[in-house]
C-alpha positions in Angstrom: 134.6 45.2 177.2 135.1 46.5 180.6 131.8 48.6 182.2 133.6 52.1 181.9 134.6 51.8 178.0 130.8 50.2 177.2 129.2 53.5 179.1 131.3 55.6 177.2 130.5 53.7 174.2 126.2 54.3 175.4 127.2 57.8 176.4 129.1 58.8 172.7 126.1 57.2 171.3 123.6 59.1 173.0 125.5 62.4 172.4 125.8 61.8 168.6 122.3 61.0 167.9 120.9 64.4 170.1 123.5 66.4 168.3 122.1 64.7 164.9 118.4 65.6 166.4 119.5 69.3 166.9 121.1 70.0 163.8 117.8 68.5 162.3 115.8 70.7 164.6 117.8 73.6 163.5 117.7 73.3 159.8 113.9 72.3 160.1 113.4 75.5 162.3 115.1 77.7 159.5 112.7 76.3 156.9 114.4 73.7 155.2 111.5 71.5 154.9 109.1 74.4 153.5 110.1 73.1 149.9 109.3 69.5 150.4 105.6 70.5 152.5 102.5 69.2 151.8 100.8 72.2 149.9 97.7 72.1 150.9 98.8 71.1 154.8 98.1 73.6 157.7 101.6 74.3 157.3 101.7 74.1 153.8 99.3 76.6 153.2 101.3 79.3 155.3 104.4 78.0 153.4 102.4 79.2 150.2 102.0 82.7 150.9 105.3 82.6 152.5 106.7 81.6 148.8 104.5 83.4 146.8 105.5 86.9 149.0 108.9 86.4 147.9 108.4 85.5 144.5 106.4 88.9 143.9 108.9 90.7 146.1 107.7 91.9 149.7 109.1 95.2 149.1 106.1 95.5 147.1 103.5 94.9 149.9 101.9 97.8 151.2 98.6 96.5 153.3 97.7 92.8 154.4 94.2 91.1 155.1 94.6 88.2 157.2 92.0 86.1 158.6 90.5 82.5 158.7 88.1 80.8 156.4 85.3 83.7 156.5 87.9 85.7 155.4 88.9 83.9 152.7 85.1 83.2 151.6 83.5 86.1 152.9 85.6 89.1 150.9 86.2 89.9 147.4 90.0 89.9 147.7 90.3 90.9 143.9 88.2 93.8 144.6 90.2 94.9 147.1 93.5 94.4 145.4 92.0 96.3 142.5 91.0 99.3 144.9 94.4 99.2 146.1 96.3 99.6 142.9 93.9 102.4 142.0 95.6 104.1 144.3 99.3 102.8 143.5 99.2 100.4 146.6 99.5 97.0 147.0 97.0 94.9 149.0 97.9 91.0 149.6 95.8 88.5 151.2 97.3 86.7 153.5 93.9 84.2 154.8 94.0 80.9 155.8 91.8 78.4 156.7 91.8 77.7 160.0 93.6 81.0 161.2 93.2 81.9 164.5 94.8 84.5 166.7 98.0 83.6 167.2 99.3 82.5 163.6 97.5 85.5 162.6 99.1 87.7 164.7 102.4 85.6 163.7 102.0 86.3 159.8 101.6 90.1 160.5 104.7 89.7 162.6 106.9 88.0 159.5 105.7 89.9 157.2 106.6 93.3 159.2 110.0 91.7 159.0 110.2 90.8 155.8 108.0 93.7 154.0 110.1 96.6 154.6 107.2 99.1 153.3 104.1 97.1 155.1 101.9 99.9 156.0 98.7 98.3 158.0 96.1 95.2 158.0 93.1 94.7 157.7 92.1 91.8 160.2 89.1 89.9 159.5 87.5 87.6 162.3 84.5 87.5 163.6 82.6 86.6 167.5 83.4 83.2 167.2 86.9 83.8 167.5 86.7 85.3 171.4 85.9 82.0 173.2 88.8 80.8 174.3 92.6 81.9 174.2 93.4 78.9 171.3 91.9 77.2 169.2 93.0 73.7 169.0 97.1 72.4 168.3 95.8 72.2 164.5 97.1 75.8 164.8 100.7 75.2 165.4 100.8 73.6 161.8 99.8 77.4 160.2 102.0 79.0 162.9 105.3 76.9 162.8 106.6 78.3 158.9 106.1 81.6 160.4 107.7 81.8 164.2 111.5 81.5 165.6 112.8 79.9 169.3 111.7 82.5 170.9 107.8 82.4 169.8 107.5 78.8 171.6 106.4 80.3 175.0 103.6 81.9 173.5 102.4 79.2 170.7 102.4 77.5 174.7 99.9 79.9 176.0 97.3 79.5 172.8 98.3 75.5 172.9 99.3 74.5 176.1 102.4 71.6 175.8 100.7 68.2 176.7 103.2 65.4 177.8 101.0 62.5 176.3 99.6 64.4 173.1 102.4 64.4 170.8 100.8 67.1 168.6 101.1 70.0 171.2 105.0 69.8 171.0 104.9 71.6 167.9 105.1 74.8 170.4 108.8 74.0 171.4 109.7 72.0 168.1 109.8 72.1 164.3 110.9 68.8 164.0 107.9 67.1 166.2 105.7 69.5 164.1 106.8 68.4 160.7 106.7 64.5 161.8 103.6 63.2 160.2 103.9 65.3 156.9 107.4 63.6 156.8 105.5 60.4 156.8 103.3 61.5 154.5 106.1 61.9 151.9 108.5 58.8 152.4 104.9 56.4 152.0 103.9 59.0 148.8 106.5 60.5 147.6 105.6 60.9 143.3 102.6 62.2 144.5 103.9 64.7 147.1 106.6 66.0 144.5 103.5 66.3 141.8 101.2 68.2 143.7 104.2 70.2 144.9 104.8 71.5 141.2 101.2 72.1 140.6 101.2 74.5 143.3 104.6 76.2 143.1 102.9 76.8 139.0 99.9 78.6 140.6 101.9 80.8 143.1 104.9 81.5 141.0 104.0 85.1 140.1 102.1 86.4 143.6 98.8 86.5 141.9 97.3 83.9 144.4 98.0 86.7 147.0 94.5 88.3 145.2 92.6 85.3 144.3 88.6 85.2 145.4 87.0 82.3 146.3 83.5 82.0 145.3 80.5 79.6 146.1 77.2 79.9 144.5 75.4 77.4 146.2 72.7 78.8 149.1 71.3 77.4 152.3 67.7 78.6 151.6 66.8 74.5 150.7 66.2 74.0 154.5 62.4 74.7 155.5 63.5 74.9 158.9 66.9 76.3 160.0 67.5 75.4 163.5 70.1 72.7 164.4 67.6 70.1 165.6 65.4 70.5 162.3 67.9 70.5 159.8 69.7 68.0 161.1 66.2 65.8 161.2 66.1 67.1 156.8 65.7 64.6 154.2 69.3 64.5 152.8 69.3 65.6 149.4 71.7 66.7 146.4 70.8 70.2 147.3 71.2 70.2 151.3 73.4 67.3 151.5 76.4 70.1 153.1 74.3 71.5 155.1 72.4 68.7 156.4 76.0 67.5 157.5 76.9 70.0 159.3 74.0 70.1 161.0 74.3 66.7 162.4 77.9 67.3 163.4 76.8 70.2 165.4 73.7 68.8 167.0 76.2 68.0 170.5 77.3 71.4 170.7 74.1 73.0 170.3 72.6 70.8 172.9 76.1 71.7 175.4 75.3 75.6 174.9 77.4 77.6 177.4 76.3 80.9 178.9 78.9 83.9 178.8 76.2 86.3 180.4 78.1 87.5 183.3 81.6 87.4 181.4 82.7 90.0 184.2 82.7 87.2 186.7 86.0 86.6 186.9 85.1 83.5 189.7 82.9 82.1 186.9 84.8 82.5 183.7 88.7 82.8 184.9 89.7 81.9 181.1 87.8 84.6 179.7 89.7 87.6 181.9 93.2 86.1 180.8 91.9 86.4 176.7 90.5 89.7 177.2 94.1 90.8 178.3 95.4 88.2 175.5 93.6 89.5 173.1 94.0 93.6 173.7 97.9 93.2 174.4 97.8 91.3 170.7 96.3 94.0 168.9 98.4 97.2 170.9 101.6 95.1 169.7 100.9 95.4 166.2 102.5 98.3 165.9 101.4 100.3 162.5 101.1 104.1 161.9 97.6 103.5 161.1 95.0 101.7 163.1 94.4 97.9 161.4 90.8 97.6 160.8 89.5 95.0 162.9 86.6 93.5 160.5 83.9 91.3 162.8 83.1 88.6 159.8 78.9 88.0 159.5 77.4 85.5 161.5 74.5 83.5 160.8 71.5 83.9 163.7 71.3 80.4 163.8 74.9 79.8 165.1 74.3 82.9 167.3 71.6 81.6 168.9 72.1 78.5 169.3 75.9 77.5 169.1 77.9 80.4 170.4 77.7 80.7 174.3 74.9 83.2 175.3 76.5 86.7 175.1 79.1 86.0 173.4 78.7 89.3 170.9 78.3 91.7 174.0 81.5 89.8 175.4 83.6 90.3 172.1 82.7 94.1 172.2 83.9 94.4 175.6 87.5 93.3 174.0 87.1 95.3 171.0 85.1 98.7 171.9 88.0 100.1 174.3 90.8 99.6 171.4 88.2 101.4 169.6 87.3 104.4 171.9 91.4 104.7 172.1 92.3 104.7 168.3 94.0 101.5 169.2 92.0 99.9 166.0 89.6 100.6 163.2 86.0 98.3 164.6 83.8 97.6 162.2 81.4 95.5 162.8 79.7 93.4 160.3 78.1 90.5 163.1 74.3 91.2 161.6 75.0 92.6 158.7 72.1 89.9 156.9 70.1 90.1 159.4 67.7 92.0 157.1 65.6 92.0 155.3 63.8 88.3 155.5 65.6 86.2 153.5 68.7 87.8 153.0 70.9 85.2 155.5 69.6 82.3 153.8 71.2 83.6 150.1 74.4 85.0 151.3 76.0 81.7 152.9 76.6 78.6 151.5 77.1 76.6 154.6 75.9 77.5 158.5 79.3 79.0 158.6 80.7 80.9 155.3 79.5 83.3 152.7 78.1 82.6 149.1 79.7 84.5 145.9 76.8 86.8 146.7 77.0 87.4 150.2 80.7 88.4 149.5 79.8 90.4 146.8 77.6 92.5 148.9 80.0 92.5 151.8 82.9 93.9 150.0 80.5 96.5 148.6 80.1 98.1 151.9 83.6 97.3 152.8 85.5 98.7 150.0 85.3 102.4 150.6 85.9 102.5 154.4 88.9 100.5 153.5 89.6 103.1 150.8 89.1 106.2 153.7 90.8 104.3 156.4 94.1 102.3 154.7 94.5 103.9 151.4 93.6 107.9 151.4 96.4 110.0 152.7 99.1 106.9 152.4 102.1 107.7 150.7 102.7 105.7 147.3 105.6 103.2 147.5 108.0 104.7 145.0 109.3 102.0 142.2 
């Protein structure tokens, strides 16, 4: 075989197997892996609510709450979908664990696509969400189900493409994103196709879109709550969670950074490009009423001693000018157990999420402001 036929022979070769990749990129791109996902997956949890939308019909959405794990811990969702539908509205929850910015931001954006009557949100974060732009390529897993082509320069921003680090290419492709869950099903694949059932049972009717989670375990087992001390606690059935977490943190407690002079844009260039990151998110949203921008309670002790100094004054900055121009709805929940003594120590469960009491008391001061602000004066969806 002469040199010119065996190049075209390497060159035909080549050609096939990138058109193969493409056509694989393409079908992956328009979801046709979301039925074969790992459920509970970063991806497979957005492919959830992606499924259960449409199996309750997204003409029927009216209002959204979307938010990360405090979200989903820290709010009555039930209570709110009840509240709701007392006033002939729908309200879905849309949380997710792990949920930062921008798949937030991109599950607003599909469902203002796909829910033709989706009237506003309700966006629960909280100040440790304003530290940097992303928040680790973990994200592109929630984020991929819900964007297009034309979303990868902006997954880039939040995840910046690394040449080495397989995991960031999830930004420019579906295929490289789905390549470990792919795995995961040709080694497993009864048990994949199981726990798929089990889940597509749970979600078949929408009702998940409501579901509360609840805790009732405390924190108030640990004498002394400071990183260093609890982490030092006898482990026991009772603080074993906590005592965990506390050891896993005791590095970042000791690296504490200091956002003090967050105006110094010499100091702190990453924080001027998330300001204007952050404030150009929430003006592109786009609803005739102002979303209601819900700063999630944080414990003192990861205040004080985990988040960078200033970092509350430094999320206001973002938030209060949004405010001040009806841009949003701020409310802002950051001490809200605080008071009185004893208060913080029942209402979480861990350092970092609410008990089934701390979100009962929470959505008790939440519910009618999201009654005044989302609900009264909307016009009812007609059937």
């Amino acid at each position: 075989m002469s040199a010119k036929v065996t190049l075209r022979f390497v060159l035909l070769r080549i050609a096939g197997i990138a058109f193969i990749l493409l056509l694989l990129e393409a079908a992956f791109r328009v979801g046709a892996w979301e039925s074969f996902a790992k459920p509970d997956s970063n991806a497979g949890m957005a492919i959830r609510i992606k499924q259960a939308v449409n199996m309750m019909g997204p003409e029927k959405i009216d209002f959204v709450t979307v938010g990360d794990s405090r979200a989903v811990y820290g709010i009555d969702h039930e209570r709110v979908a009840a509240l709701a539908k007392s006033h002939g509205l729908n309200h879905i929850n849309a949380s997710i664990p792990g949920m930062h910015w921008m798949s937030a931001e991109l599950m607003v954006r599909w469902l203002k696509a796909h829910a033709p009557n989706l009237k506003g949100a309700m966006i629960a974060t909280n100040i440790t969400n304003f530290s940097y732009t992303g928040n680790g390529y973990y994200e592109l897993g929630i984020a991929t189900p819900l964007s297009s082509l034309s979303d990868a320069s902006w997954m880039a921003l939040h995840v910046p493409f690394e040449q080495k680090n397989l995991a960031t290419y999830g930004s420019y492709s579906a295929l490289f994103q789905y390549r470990d869950d792919i795995t995961d099903l040709i080694k497993h694949p009864t048990q994949r196709f199981r726990q798929i059932r089990q889940y597509r049972q749970a979600y078949s009717n929408g009702a998940a879109l409501y579901q509360s989670q609840k805790i009732n375990s405390n924190i108030c087992s640990i004498a002394k709550l400071s990183i260093k001390s609890c982490a030092a606690e006898p482990v026991s059935t009772m603080n074993s969670t906590i005592v965990s977490q506390c050891k896993s943190l005791v590095v970042q407690a000791a690296n504490q950074l200091d956002y003090r002079e967050f105006d110094n844009a010499a100091k702190w260039p990453h924080l001027a490009e998330l300001k204007k990151v952050r404030q150009s998110q929430l003006r592109s949203l786009g609803f005739s009423k102002p979303p209601l921008v819900v700063l999630m309670p944080v414990p003192r002790i990861w205040r004080d001693e985990l988040l960078p100094r200033g970092a509350e004054d430094w999320a206001l900055s973002i938030l209060r000018p949004l405010a001040a121009q009806g841009v949003i709805e701020l409310l802002d929940y950051t001490r809200f157990f605080d008071e009185p003594e004893g208060a913080e120590c029942n209402a979480f469960w861990d350092l970092y999420h609410q008990n089934a009491d701390g979100q009962q008391k929470l959505t008790d001061v939440l519910l009618p402001v999201i009654q005044r602000q989302l609900y009264t004066g909307t016009k009812i969806r007609q059937p």
